[in-house]
C-alpha positions in Angstrom: -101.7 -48.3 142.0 -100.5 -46.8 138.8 -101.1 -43.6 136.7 -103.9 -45.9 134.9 -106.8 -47.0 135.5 -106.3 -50.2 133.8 -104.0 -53.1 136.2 -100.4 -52.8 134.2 -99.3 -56.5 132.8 -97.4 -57.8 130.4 -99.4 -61.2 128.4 -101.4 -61.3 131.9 -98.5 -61.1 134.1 -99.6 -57.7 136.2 -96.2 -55.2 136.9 -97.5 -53.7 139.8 -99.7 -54.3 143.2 -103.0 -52.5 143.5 -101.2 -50.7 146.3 -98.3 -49.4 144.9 -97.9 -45.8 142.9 -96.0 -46.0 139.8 -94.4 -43.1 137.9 -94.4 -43.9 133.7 -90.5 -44.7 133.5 -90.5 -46.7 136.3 -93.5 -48.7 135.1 -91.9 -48.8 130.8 -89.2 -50.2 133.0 -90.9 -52.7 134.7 -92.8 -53.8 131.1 -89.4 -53.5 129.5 -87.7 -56.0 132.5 -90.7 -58.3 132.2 -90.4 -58.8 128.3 -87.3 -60.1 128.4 -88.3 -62.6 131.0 -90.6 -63.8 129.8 -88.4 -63.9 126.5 -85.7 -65.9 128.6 -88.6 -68.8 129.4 -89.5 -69.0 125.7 -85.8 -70.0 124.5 -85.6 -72.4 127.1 -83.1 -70.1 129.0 -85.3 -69.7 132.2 -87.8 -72.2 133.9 -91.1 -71.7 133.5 -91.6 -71.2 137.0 -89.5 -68.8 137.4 -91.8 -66.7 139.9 -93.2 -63.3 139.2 -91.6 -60.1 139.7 -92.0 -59.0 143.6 -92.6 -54.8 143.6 -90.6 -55.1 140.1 -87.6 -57.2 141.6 -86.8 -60.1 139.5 -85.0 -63.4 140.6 -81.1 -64.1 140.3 -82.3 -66.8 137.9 -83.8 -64.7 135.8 -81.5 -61.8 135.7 -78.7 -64.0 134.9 -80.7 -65.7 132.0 -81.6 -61.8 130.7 -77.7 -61.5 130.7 -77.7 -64.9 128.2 -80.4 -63.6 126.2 -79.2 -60.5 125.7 -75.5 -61.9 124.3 -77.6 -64.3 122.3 -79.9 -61.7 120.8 -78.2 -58.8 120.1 -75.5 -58.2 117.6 -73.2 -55.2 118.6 -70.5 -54.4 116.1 -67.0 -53.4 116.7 -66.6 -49.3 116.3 -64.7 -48.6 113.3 -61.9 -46.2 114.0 -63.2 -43.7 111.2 -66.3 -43.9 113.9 -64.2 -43.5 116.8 -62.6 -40.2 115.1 -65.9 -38.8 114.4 -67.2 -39.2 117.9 -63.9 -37.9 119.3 -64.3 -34.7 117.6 -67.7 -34.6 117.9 -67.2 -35.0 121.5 -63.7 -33.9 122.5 -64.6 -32.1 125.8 -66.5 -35.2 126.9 -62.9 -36.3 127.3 -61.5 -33.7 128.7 -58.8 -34.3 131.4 -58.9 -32.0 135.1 -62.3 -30.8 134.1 -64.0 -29.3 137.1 -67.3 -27.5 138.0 -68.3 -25.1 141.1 -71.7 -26.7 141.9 -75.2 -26.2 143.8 -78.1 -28.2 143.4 -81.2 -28.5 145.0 -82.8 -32.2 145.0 -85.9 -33.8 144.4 -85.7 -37.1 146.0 -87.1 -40.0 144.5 -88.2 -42.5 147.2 -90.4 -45.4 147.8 -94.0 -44.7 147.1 -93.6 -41.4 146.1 -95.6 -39.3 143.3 -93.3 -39.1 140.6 -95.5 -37.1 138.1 -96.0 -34.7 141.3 -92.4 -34.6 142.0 -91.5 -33.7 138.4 -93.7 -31.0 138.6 -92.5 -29.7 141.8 -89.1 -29.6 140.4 -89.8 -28.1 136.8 -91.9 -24.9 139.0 -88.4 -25.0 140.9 -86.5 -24.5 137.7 -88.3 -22.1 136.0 -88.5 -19.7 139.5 -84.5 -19.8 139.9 -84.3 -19.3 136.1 -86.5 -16.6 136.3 -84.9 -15.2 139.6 -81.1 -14.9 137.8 -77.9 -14.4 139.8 -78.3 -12.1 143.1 -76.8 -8.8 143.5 -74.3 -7.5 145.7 -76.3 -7.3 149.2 -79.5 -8.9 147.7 -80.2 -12.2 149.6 -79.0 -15.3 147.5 -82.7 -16.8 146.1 -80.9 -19.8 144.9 -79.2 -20.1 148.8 -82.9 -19.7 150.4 -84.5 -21.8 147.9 -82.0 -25.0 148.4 -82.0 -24.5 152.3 -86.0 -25.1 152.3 -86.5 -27.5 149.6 -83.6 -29.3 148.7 -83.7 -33.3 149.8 -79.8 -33.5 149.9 -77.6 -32.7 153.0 -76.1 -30.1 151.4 -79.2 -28.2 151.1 -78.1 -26.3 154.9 -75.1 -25.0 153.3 -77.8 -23.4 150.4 -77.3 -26.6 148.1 -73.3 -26.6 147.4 -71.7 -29.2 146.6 -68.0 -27.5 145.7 -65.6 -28.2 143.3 -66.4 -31.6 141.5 -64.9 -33.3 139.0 -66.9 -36.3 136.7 -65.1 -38.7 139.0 -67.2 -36.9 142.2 -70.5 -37.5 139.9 -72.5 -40.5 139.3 -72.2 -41.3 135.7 -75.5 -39.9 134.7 -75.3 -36.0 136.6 -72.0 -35.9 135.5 -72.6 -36.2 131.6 -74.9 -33.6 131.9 -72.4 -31.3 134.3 -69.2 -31.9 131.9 -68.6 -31.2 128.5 -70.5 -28.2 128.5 -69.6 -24.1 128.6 -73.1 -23.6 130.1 -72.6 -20.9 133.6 -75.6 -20.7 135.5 -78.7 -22.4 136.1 -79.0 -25.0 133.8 -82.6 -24.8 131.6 -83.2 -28.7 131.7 -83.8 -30.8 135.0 -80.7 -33.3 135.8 -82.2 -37.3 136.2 -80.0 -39.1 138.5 -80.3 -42.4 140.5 -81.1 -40.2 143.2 -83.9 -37.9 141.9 -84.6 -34.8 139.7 -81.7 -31.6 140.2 -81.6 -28.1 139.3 -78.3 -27.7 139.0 -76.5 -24.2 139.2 -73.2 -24.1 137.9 -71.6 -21.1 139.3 -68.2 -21.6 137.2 -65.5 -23.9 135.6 -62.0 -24.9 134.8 -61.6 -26.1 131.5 -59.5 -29.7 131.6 -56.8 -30.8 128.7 -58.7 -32.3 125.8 -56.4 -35.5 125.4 -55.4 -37.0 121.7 -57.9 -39.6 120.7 -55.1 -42.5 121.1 -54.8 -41.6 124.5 -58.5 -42.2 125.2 -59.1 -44.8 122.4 -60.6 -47.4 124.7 -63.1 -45.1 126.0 -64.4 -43.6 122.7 -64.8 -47.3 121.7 -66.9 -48.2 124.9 -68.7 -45.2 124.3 -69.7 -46.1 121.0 -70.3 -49.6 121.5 -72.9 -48.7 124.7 -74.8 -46.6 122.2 -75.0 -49.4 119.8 -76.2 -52.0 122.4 -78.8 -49.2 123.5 -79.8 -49.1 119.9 -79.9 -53.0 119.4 -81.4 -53.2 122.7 -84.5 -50.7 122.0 -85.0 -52.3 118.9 -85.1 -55.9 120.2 -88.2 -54.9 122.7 -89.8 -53.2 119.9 -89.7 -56.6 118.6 -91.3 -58.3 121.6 -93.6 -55.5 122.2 -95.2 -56.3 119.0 -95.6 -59.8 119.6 -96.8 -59.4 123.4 -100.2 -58.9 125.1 -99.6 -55.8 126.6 -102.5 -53.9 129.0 -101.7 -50.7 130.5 -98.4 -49.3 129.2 -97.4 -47.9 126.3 -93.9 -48.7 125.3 -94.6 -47.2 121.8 -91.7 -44.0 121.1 -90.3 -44.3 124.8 -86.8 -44.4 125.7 -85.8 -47.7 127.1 -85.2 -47.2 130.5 -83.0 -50.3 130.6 -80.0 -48.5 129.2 -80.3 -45.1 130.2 
């Protein structure tokens, strides 16, 4: 079932079984997914009976028609290089080069069927205790260590949650923006969202890497900035077929799309 009482659809089409436990995101997700499908069918870009999403997985028929929508739909504009300037020095150690972090995490798994809101508040009670707890002292026993060893959902949680020396190429796109580009030693004060769960992430030191000259990384400032704008264009175009849809137990209204994140 899902965190509402009311059966989740989209214009009648329901997003989830009776059976099946749904965290918020993952159900915005599902609404946003089934928007655009059902926005596919209307400009003749899917068949009609195309069939419904099966525990949120959509057809290759209809993924590949979201794809055509999408380039139909959405206008993303070239970055100007006065832009890509800006965002280079706004964002210069994003960039950097040899960047590396000494890391220990301890994970909160996100797996099929599981509480998510439950989960989330497992992990934020997690973060404020090692927050709380600070660094150990010489001959005190390592909280952090004990902590990770018991509660940790990685491997790595038997060696008290460390993960060694990474770089952003060691990091799946999403823990590693969070990891890099930042000064921050110690236990970070946000949770880390990754395609594998929630972390609290410990950062016990760094090695600053050579910030290259923006012509050097040129293409990737421009990528950057044009991802942003399709995220942009994107959240704007289901804002658009939010308003014109039937929708019963979701609220899409001020969310983040999950689509792009």
């Amino acid at each position: 079932m899902t965190d509402l009482d009311t059966p989740a659809a989209v214009n009648g089409v329901l997003l989830a079984h009776p059976e099946e436990r749904l965290g918020i995101e993952e159900l915005r997700q599902r609404a946003c997914t089934e928007l655009l499908r059902q926005a596919a069918m209307d400009a003749g870009l899917l068949a009609a009976d195309d069939p419904a999403p099966l525990a949120g997985a959509i057809s290759e028929a209809a993924s590949g028609a979201i794809e055509t929508l999408l380039d139909q739909a959405l206008a993303v504009p070239e970055p100007s290089d006065a832009a890509c300037h800006r965002h280079h020095a706004a964002n210069a150690a994003r960039y950097a080069v040899g960047e590396r972090a000494l890391v220990r995490h301890v994970l909160f798994a996100v797996t099929p069927g599981v509480d998510v809101s439950a989960l989330r508040q497992r992990a934020e009670a997690c973060l404020l205790d090692l927050r709380c707890a600070g660094p150990a002292s010489d001959g005190e026993p390592d909280h952090f260590a004990a902590v990770a060893a018991s509660t940790s959902n990685c491997p790595s949680g038997a060696q008290g949650g460390d993960l060694g020396w990474l770089s952003a190429a060691d990091c799946a796109p999403e823990f590693g923006r969070e990891l890099f580009g930042h000064a921050e030693i110690g236990v970070l004060p946000r949770l880390v969202h990754s395609r594998f769960g929630l972390h609290v992430v410990d950062v016990l030191a760094r090695e600053v890497g050579v910030q290259p000259a923006l012509e050097s990384v040129q293409a990737a400032v421009a990528q950057a900035l044009r991802q942003r704008s399709f995220a942009t264009a994107l959240r704007q175009y289901l804002q658009l077929l939010a308003g014109q849809a039937r929708l019963q137990g979701v609220d899409l209204e001020g969310a983040d799309t999950p689509l792009v994140q």
